[in-house]
C-alpha positions, 0 to 999 in steps of 0.5 A: 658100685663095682662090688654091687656088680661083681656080687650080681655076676657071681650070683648070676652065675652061680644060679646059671650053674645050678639052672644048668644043672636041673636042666640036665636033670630034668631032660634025663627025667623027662618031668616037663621042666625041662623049659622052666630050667632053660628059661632060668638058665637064659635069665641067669646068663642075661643077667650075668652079661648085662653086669659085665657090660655095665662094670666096663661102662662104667671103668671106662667113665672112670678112666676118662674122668681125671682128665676131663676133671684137670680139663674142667679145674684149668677152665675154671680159671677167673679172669685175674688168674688167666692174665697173670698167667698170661703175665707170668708166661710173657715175662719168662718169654722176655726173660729168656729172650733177654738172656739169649740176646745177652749171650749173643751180644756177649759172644759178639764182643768177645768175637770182635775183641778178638778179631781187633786183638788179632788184625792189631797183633798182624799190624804190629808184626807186618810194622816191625818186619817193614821195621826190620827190613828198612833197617836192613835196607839202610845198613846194606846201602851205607856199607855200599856207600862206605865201600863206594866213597872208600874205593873212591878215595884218593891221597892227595899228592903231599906237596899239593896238600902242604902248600894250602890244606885249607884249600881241601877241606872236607875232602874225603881222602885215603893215606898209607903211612907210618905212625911217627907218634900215637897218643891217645886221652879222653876217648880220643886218638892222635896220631902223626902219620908219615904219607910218603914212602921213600927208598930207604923208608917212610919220610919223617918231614911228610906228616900229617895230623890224624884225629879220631873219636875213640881208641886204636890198637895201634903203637909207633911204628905200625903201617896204616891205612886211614880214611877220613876228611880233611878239615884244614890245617893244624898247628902244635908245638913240638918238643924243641918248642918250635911251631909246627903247621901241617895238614889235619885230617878228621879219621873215620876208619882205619885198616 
């Protein structure tokens, strides 16, 4: 169709040009064609006006087309095609709405695993500092006590404590002496301990019986301080193989 039409154009011009043409000549010859030449020159010019419009009528019918053809093909639908489409549409709608409350559930948990891993780690540092501090706390107050009961300590006179040792038992008490004889086994220490200092020295008949748990570093001979409880008396047999009975302390620390 748009050959047909563009083949009339070019006639129609090409007639324009040559009705034009005899026109001209026929003014210059004044022969009386002169309106028979400009009539054939308008009906040439008409009929090449109305093939253009009708080309442009019809480019734009055809530029239109293709969509009212994908309009009309989609408005064909039968009715089974449109509800599963409709089905199609709603499942990929629920799919990707699953998804998405998936993923957030997801980042959910994980926010509030998190948050407890977090609040539980906080516990167990604020437990072990409250730890730490009790600790602390008991150990300043025992060195306390152990410095109070050790400035409080006193040494009871030696011929007091002779006379009945059970009679002080569990007293805590401070002595200065001599060691007269230290021996130690099976991780313990015993020592014999002259209490009273006299001019010439420490007095070899003033001794008492010193237990400790554990080992020392001292040897016969050395000045010693000891702390600890009196538990009564004690009797041991000495190398002429006399009984001897004196008083027995439990040590708990020596200086």
């Amino acid at each position: 169709m748009d050959i047909f039409l563009g083949l009339v154009f070019f006639v129609a011009f090409i007639a324009f040009l040559v009705f034009a043409i005899l026109t001209v000549v026929a003014l210059i010859k004044k022969n009386g064609l002169v309106k028979r030449q400009l009539i054939c020159t308008g009906g040439s010019i008409a009929m090449m006006f109305i093939s253009l419009s009708i080309a442009v009528a019809i480019d734009e019918e055809d530029s239109s087309q293709p969509a009212s053809i994908e309009v009309a093909k989609e408005e064909k639908l039968t009715p089974e095609e449109e509800a599963a489409k409709k089905e199609a549409k709603e499942k990929a709608e629920a799919e990707a709405r699953a998804e998405k409350e998936a993923e957030e559930k997801a980042a959910k948990e994980k926010a509030e695993q998190e948050a407890k891993a977090k609040k539980e780690a906080e516990e167990r540092k604020k437990k072990e500092e409250e730890r730490k501090k009790a600790e602390e706390e008991a150990r300043i107050a025992a060195e306390k006590a152990e410095a109070e009961k050790k400035a409080n300590a006193q040494p009871i006179e030696y011929a007091q404590l002779i006379k009945n040792p059970d009679r002080h038992a569990g007293e805590y008490v401070k002595y200065t002496g001599e060691i007269a004889q230290i021996q130690e086994g099976d991780n313990s220490t015993v020592i014999r301990l002259a209490v009273t200092q006299e001019s010439y020295g420490w007095n070899p008949n003033d001794i008492i019986w010193v237990e400790y748990d554990g080992y020392t570093e001292y040897v016969d001979g050395d000045v010693i301080t000891v702390y600890g409880e009196i538990y009564g008396s004690h009797t041991y047999t000495s190398q002429a193989g006399w009984e001897i009975t004196i008083p027995a302390v439990i040590a708990e620390s020596f200086e």
